[in-house]
Structure formats: structure tokens, C-alpha cells
PyMOL commands that place a pseudoatom at each C-alpha (Angstrom):
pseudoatom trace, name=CA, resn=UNK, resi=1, chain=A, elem=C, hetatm=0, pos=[108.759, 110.630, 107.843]
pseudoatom trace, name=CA, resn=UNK, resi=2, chain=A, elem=C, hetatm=0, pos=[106.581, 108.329, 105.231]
pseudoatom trace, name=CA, resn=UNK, resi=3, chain=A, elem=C, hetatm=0, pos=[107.739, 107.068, 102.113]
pseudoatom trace, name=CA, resn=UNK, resi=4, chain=A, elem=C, hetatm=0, pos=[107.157, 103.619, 99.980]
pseudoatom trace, name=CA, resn=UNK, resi=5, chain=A, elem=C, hetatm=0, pos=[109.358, 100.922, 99.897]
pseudoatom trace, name=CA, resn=UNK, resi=6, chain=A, elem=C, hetatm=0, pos=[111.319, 100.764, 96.399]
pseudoatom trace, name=CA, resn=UNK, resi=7, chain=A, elem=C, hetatm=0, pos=[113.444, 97.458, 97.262]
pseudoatom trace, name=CA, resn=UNK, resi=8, chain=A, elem=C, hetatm=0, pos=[113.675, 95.148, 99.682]
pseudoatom trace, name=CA, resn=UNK, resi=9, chain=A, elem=C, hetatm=0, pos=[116.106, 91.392, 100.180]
pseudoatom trace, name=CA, resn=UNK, resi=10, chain=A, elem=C, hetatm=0, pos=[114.472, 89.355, 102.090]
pseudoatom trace, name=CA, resn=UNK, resi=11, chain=A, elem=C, hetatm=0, pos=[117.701, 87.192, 102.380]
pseudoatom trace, name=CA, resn=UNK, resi=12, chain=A, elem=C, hetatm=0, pos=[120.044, 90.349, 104.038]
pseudoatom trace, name=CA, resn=UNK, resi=13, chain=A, elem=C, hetatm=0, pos=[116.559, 92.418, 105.341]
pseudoatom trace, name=CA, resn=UNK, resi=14, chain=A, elem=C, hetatm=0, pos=[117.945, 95.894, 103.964]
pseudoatom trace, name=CA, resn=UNK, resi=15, chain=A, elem=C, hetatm=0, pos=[116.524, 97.788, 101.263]
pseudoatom trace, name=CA, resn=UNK, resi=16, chain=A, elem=C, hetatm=0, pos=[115.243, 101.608, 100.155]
pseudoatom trace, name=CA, resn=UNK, resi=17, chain=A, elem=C, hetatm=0, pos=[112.720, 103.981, 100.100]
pseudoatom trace, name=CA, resn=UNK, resi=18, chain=A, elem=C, hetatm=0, pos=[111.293, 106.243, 98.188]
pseudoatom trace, name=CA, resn=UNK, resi=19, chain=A, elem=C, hetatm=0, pos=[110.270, 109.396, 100.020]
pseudoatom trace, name=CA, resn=UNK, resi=20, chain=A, elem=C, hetatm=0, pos=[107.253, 111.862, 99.185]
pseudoatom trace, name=CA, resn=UNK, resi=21, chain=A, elem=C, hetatm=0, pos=[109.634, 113.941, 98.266]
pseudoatom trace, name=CA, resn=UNK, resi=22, chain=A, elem=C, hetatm=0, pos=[110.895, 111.632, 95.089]
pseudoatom trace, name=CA, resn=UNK, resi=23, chain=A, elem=C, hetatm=0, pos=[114.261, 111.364, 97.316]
pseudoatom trace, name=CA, resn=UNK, resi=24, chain=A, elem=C, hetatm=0, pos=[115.650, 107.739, 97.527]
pseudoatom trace, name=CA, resn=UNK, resi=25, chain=A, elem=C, hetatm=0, pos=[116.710, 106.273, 101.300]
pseudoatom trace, name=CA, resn=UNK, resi=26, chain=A, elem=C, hetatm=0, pos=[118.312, 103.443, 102.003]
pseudoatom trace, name=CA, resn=UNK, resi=27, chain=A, elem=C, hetatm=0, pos=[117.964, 101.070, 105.551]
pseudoatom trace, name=CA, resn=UNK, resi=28, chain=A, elem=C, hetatm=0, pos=[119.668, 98.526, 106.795]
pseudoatom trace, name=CA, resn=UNK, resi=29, chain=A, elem=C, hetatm=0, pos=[119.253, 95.111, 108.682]
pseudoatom trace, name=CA, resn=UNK, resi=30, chain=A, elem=C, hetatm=0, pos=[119.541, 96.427, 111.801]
pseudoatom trace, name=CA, resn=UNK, resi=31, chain=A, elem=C, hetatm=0, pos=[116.359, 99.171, 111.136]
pseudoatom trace, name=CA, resn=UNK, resi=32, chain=A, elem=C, hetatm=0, pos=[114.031, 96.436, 109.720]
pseudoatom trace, name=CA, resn=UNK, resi=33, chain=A, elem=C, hetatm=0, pos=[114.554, 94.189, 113.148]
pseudoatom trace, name=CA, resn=UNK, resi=34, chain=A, elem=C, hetatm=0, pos=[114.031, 96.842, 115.080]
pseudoatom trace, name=CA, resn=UNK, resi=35, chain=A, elem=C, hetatm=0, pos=[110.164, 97.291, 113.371]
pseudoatom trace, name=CA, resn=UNK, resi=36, chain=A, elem=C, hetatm=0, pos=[108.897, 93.533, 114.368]
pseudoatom trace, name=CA, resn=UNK, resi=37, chain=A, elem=C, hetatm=0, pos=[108.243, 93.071, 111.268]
pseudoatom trace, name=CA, resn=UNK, resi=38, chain=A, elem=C, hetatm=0, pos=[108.493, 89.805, 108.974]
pseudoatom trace, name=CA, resn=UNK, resi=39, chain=A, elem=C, hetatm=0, pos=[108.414, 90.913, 105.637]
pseudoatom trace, name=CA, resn=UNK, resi=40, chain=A, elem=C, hetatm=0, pos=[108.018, 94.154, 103.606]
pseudoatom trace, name=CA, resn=UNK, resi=41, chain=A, elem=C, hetatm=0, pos=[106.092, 94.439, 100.043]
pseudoatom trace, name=CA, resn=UNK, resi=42, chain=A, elem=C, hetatm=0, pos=[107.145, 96.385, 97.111]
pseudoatom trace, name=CA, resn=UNK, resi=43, chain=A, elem=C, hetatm=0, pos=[105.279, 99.850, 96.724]
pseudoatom trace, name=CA, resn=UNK, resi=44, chain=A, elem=C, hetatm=0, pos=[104.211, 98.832, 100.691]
pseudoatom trace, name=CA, resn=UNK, resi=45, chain=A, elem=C, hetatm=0, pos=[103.730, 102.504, 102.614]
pseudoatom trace, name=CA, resn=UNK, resi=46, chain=A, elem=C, hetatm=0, pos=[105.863, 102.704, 105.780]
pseudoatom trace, name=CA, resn=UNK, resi=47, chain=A, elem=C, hetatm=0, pos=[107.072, 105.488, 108.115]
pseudoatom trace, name=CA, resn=UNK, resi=48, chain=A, elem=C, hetatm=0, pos=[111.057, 105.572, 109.468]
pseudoatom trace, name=CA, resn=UNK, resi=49, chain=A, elem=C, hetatm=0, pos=[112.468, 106.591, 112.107]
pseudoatom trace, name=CA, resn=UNK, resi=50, chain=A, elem=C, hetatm=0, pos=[115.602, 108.853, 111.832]
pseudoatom trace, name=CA, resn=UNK, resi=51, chain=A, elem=C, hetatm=0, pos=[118.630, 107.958, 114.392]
pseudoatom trace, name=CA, resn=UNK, resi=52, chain=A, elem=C, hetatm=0, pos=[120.777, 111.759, 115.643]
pseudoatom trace, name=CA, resn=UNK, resi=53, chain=A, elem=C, hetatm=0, pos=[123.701, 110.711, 112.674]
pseudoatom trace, name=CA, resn=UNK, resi=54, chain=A, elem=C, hetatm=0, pos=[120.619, 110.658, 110.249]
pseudoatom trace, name=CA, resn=UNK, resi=55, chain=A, elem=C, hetatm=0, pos=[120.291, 106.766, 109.408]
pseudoatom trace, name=CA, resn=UNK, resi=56, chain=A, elem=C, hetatm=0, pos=[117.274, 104.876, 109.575]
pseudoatom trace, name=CA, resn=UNK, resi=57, chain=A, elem=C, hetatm=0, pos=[116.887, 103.646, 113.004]
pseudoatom trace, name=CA, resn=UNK, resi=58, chain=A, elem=C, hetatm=0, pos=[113.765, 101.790, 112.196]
pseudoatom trace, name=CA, resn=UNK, resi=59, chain=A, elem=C, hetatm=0, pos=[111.063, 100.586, 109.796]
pseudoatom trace, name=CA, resn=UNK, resi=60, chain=A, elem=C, hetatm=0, pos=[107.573, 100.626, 110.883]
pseudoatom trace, name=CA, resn=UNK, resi=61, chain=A, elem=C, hetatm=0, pos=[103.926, 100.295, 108.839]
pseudoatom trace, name=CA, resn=UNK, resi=62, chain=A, elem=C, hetatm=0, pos=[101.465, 102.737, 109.912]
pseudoatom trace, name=CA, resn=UNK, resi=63, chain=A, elem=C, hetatm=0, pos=[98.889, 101.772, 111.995]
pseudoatom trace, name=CA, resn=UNK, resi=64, chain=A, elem=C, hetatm=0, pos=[100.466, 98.868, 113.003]
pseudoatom trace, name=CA, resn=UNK, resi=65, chain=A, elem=C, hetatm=0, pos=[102.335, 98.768, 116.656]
for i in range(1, 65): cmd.bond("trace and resi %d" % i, "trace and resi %d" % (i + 1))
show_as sticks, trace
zoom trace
């Protein structure tokens, strides 16, 4: 699933999304290491991964591996 992030604290790496569907979801630490990344931009579109209790598992930008 796609969405655009809405916040993100660079100091604690957790923020939320905002989903196509106008729903707001929220990630933690844990689901931003897991992407590689450094650093996420406001408004910046990214695809999650869902984990089987329905958290984010992990944080990725598209077309990026």
C-alpha cells in the first residue's frame, strides 16, 4: 500500500502516513530501520509494508531498493 508521509521525528524515526484513501497510519522506529533509509521528507511518497497483526513492518520509497 502507498500513501505520503504526514510527519516524521527525525530524533525517535517514527511518524504517519496519510493513505490514498485520506486514512491516517502511524509507524514506528523499528519500520523506518527496516527500509535503509536515512531520512524521510514531508509530503515524500512511500509504500509500507503491512506485518500479519496489521502494523507497519516497513517503510520503503518506490523505486528505490
Amino acid at each position: 500500500m502507498q500513501g505520503t508521509i504526514a510527519t516524521f521525528d527525525p530524533e525517535n524515526r517514527s511518524g504517519t502516513l496519510l493513505l490514498d484513501d485520506g486514512s491516517e497510519l502511524g509507524f514506528a522506529a523499528e519500520a523506518f530501520a527496516r527500509s535503509g533509509l536515512r531520512l524521510l521528507r514531508l509530503g515524500q511518497r512511500v509504500t509500507v509494508e503491512a506485518a500479519a497483526d496489521g502494523t507497519i513492518a516497513r517503510v520503503t520509497i518506490p523505486g528505490v531498493v
